[in-house]
N, CA, C and O atoms as a DFTB+ gen file, in Angstrom:
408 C
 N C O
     1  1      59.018    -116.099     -43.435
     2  2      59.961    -117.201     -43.353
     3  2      60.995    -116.923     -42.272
     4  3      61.681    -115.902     -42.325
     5  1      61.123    -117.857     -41.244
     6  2      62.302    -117.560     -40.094
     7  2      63.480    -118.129     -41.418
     8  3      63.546    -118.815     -42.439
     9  1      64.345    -117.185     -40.419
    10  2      65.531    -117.381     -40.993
    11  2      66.391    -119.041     -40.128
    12  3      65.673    -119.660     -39.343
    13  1      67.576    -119.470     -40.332
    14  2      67.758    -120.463     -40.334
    15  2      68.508    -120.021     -38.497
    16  3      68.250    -120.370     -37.345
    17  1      69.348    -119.235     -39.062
    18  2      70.009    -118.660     -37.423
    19  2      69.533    -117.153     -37.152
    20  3      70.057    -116.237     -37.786
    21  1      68.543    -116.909     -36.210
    22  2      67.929    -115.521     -36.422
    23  2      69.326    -114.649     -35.230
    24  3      70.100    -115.068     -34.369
    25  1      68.988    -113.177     -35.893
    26  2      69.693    -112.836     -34.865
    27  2      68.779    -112.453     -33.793
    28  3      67.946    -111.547     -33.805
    29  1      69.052    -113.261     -32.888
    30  2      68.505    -113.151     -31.250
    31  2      68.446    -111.901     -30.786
    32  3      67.424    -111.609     -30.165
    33  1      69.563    -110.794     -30.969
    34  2      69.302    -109.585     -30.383
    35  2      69.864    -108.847     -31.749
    36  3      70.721    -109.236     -32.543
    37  1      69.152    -107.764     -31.735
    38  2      69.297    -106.089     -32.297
    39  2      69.780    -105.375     -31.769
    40  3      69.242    -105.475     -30.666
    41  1      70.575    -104.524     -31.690
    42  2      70.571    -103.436     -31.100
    43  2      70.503    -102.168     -32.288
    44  3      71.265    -101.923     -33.224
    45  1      69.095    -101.398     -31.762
    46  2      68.667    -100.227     -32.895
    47  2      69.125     -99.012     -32.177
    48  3      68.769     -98.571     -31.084
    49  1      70.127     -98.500     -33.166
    50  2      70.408     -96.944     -33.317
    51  2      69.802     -96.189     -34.193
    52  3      69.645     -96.561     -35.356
    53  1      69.308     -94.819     -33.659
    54  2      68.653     -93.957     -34.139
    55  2      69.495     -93.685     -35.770
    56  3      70.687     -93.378     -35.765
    57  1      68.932     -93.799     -36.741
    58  2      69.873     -93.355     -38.184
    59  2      69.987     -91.832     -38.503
    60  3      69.315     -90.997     -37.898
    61  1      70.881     -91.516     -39.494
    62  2      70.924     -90.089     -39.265
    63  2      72.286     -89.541     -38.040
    64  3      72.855     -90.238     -37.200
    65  1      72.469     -88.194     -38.329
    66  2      73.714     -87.608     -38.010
    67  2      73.548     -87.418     -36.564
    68  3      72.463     -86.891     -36.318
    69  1      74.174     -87.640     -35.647
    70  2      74.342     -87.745     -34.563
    71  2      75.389     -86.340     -33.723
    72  3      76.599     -86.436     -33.513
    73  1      74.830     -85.556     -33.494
    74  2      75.760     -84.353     -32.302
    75  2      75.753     -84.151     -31.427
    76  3      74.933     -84.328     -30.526
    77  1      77.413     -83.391     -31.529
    78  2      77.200     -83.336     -29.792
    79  2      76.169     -82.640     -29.236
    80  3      75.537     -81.814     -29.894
    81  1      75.864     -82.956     -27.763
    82  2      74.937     -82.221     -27.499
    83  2      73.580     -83.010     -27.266
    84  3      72.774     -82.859     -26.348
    85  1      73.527     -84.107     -28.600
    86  2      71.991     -84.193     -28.603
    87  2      72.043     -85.649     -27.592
    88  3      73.065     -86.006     -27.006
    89  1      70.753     -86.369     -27.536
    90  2      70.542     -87.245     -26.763
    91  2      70.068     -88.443     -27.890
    92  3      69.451     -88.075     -28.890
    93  1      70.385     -89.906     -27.685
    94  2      70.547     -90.206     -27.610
    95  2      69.751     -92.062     -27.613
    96  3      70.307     -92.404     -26.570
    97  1      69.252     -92.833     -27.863
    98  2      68.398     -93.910     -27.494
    99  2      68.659     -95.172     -28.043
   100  3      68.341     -95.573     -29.163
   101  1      69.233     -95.734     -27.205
   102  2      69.487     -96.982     -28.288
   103  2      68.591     -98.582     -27.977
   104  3      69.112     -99.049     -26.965
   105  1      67.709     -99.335     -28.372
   106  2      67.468    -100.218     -27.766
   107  2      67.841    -101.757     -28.507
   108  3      68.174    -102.239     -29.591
   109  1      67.521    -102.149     -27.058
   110  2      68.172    -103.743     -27.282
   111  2      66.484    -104.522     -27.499
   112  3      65.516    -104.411     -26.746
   113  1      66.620    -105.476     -29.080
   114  2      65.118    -105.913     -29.320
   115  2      65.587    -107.347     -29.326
   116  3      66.767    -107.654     -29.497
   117  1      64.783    -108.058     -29.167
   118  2      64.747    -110.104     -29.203
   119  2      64.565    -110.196     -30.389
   120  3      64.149    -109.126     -30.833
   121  1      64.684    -111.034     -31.213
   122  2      64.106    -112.139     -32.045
   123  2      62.838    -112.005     -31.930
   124  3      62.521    -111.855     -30.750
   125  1      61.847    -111.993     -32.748
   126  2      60.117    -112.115     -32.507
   127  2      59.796    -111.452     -31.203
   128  3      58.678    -111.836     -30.859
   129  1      60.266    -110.684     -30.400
   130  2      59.988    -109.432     -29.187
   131  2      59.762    -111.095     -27.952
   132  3      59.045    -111.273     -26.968
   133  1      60.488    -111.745     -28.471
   134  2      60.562    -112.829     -26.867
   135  2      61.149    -111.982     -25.925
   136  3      61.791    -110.950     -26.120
   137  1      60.843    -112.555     -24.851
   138  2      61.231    -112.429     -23.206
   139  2      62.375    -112.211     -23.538
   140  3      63.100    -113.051     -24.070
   141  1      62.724    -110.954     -23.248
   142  2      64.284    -110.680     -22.777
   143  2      65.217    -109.693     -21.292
   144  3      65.280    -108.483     -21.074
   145  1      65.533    -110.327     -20.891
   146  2      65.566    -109.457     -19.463
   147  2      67.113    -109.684     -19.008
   148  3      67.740    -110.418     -19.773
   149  1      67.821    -109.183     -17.905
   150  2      68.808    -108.563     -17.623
   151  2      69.930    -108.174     -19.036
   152  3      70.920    -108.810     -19.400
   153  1      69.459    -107.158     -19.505
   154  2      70.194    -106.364     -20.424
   155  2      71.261    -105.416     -20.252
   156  3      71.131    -104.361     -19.632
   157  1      72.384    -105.827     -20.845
   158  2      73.883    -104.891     -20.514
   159  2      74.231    -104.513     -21.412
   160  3      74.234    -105.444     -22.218
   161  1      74.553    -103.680     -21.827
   162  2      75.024    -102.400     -22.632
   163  2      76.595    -102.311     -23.246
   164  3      77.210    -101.305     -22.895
   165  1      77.163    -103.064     -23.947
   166  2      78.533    -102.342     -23.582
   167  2      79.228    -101.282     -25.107
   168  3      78.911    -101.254     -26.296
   169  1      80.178    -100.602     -24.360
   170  2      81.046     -99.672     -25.620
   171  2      82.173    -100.191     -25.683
   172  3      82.821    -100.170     -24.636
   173  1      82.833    -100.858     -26.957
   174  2      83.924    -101.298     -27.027
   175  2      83.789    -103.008     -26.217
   176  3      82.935    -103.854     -26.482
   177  1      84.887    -103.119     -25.227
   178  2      84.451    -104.013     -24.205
   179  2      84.061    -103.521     -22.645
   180  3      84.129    -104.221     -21.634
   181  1      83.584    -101.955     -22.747
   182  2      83.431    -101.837     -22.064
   183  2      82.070    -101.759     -21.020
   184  3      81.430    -100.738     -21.272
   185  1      81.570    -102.424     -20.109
   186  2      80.304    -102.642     -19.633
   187  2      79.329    -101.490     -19.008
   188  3      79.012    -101.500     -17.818
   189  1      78.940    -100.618     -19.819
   190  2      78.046     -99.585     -19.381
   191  2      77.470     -99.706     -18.080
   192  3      77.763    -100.701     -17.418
   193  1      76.615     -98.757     -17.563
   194  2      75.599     -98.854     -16.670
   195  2      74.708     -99.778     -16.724
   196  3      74.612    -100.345     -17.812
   197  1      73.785    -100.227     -15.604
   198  2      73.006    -100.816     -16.289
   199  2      71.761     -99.921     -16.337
   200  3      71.539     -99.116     -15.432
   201  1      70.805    -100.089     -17.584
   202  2      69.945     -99.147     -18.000
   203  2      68.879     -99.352     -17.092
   204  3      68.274    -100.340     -16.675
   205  1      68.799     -97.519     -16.817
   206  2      66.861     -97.685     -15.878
   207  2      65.674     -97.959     -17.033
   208  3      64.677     -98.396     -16.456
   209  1      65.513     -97.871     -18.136
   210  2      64.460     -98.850     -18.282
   211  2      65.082    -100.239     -19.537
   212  3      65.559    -100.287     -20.671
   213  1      64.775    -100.976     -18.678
   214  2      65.341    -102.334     -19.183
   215  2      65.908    -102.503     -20.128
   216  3      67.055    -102.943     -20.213
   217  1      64.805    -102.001     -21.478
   218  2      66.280    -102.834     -22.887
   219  2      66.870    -101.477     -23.406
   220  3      67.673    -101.469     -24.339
   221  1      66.406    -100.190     -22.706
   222  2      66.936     -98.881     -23.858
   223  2      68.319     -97.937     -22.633
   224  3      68.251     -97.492     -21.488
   225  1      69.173     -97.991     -23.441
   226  2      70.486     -97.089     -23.088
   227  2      70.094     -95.642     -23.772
   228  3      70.240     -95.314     -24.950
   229  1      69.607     -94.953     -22.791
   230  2      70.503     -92.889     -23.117
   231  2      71.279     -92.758     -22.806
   232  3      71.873     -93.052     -21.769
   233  1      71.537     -92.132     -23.878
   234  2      73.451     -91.109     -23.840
   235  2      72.716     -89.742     -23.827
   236  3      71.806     -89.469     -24.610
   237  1      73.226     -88.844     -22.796
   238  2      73.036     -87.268     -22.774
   239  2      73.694     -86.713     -21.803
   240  3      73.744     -87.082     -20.629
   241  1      74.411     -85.452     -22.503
   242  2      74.449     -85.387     -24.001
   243  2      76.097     -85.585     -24.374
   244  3      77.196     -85.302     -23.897
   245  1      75.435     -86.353     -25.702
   246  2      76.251     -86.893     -26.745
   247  2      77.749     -85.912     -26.772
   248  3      77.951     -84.709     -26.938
   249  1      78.803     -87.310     -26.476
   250  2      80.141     -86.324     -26.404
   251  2      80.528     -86.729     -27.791
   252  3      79.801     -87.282     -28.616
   253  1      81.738     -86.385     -27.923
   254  2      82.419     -87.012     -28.907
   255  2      83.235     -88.626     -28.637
   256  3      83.627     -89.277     -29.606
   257  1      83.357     -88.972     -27.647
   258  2      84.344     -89.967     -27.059
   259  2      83.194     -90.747     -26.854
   260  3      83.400     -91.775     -26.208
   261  1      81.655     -90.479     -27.348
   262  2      80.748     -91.380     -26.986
   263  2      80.552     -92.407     -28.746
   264  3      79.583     -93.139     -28.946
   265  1      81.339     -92.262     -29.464
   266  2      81.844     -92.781     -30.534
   267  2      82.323     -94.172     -30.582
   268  3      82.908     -94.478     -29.543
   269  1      82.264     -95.040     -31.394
   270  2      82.542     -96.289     -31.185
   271  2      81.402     -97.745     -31.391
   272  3      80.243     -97.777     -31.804
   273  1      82.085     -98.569     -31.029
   274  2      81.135     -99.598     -31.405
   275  2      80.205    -100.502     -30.264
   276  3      80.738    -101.171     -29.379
   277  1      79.049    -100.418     -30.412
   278  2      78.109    -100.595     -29.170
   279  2      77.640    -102.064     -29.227
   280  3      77.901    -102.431     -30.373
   281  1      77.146    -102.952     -28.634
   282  2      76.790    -104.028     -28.763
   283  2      75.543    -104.147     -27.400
   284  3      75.403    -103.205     -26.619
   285  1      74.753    -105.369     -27.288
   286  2      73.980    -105.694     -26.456
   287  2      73.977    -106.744     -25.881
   288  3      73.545    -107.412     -26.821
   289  1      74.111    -107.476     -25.066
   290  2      73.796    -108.616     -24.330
   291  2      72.453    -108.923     -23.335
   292  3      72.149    -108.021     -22.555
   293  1      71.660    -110.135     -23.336
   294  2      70.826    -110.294     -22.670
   295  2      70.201    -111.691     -22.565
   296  3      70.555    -112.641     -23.263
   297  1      69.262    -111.729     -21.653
   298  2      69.066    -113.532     -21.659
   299  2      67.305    -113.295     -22.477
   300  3      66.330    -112.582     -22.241
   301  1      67.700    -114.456     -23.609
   302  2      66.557    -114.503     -24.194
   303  2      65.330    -115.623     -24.303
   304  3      65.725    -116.788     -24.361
   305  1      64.241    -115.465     -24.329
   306  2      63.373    -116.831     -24.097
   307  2      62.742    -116.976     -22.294
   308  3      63.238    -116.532     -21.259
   309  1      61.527    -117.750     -22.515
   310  2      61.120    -117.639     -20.975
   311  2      61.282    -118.984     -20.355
   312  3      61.570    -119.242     -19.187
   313  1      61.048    -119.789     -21.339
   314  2      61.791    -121.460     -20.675
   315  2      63.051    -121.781     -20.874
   316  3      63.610    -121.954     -19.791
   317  1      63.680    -121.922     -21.688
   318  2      65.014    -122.389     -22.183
   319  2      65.548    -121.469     -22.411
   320  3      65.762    -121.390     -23.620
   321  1      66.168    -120.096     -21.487
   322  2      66.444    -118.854     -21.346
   323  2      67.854    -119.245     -22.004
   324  3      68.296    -120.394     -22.003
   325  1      68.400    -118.307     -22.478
   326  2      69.768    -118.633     -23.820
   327  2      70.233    -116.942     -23.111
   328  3      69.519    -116.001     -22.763
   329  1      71.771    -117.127     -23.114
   330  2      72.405    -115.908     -23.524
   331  2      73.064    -115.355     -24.906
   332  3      73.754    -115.884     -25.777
   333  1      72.661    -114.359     -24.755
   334  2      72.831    -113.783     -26.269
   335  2      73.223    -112.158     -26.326
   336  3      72.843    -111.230     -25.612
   337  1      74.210    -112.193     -27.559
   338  2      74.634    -110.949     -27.801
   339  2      74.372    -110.305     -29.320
   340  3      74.510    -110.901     -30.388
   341  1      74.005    -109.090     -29.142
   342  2      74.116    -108.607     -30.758
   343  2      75.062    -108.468     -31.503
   344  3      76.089    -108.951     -31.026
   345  1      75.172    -108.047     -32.409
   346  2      76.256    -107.503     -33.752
   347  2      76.341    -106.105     -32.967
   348  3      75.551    -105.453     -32.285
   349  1      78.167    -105.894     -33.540
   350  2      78.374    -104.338     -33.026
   351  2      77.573    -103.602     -33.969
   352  3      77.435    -104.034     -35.114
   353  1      77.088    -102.637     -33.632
   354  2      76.917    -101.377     -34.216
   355  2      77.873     -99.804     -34.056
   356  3      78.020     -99.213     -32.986
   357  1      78.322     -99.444     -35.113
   358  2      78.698     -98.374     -34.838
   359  2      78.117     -96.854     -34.510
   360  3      77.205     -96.494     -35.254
   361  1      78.567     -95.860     -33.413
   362  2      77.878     -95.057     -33.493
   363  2      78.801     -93.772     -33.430
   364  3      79.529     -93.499     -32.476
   365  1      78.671     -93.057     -34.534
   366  2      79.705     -91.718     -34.540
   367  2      78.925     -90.130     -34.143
   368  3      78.018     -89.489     -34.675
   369  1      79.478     -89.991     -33.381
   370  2      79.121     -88.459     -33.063
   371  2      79.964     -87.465     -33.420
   372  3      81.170     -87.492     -33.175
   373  1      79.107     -86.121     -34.285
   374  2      79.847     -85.072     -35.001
   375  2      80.009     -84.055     -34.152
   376  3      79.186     -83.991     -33.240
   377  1      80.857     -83.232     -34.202
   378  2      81.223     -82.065     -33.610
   379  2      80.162     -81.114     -34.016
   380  3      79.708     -81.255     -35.151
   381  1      79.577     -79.923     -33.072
   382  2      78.556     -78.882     -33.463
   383  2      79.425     -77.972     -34.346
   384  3      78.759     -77.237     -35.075
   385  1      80.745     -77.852     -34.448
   386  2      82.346     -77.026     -34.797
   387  2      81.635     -77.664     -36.608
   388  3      81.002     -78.654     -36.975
   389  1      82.113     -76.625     -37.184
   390  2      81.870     -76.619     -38.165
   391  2      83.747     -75.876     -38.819
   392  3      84.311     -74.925     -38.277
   393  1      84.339     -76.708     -40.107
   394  2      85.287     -76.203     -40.251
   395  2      85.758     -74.759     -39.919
   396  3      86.830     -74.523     -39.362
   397  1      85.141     -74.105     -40.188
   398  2      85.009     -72.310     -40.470
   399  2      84.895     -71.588     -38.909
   400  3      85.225     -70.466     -38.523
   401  1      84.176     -72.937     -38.082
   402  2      84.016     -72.378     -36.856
   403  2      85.040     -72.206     -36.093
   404  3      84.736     -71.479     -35.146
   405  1      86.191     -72.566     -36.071
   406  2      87.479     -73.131     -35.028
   407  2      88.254     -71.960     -35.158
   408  3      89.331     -71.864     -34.570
């Protein structure tokens, strides 16, 4: 069953604990995997790079200040091309510092 308002874009973060250090993958998916092309990235409001392969952003390696809330933008559909953005997602990165360690 489609939903009534689908969300047009995803953006999937890896689940699970996130450190510094490690790397990173986040991708931007369509609605039903339609045509989606010039994809931008941003943290906060801020407008990332734009990614070398089209819908997936790496982070490496993972700081701590790479924390925060990520979102996606992109044009979706191959005739009646629509712009569209995802829901933030949050993404927190832990320190390798362990209390005991400092």
């Amino acid at each position: 069953q489609d939903p009534l308002s689908p969300d047009w874009l995803v953006l999937q973060v890896p689940t699970g604990a996130l450190l510094e250090g490690d790397t990173v993958t986040m991708r931007c998916r369509s609605w039903r995997n339609k045509s989606l092309i010039r994809v931008r990235f941003y943290h906060g409001e801020k407008h990332l790079r734009e990614p070398r392969k089209g819908t997936e952003l790496s982070l490496s390696p993972l700081q701590l200040h790479h924390s925060g809330r990520y979102r996606c933008r992109g044009w979706v559909g191959t005739v009646m091309q629509q712009w569209r953005e995802s829901e933030l997602v949050a993404v927190t990165v832990q320190s390798e510092c362990r209390d005991g360690d400092r």
